[in-house]
C-alpha angles and dihedrals in degrees: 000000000000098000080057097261122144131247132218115195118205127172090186092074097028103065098145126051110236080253084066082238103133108258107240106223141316091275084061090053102049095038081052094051094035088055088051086047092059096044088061089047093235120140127249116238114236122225098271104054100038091081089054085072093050100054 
């Protein structure tokens, strides 16, 4: 994220925290990665503009 690459968080293929602790749920994940975000001061992509990256 800070050299301006994108994230994808899924909880499908992330099961286990690097800790080795479970991950909870998809909400844990992108809050995690949301709060990491922030701390690089780098904006999240709404909805609507996430597909337009993938084309």
């Amino acid at each position: 994220m800070e050299l301006g690459g994108h994230v994808r968080v899924g909880f499908e293929n992330a099961i286990v925290e690097a800790s080795g602790k479970p991950a909870i749920s998809n909400a844990e994940r992108v809050a995690m990665v949301a709060d990491i975000a922030a701390t690089v001061r780098r904006p999240l992509m709404d909805s609507a503009s996430a597909p337009l990256i993938l084309e």
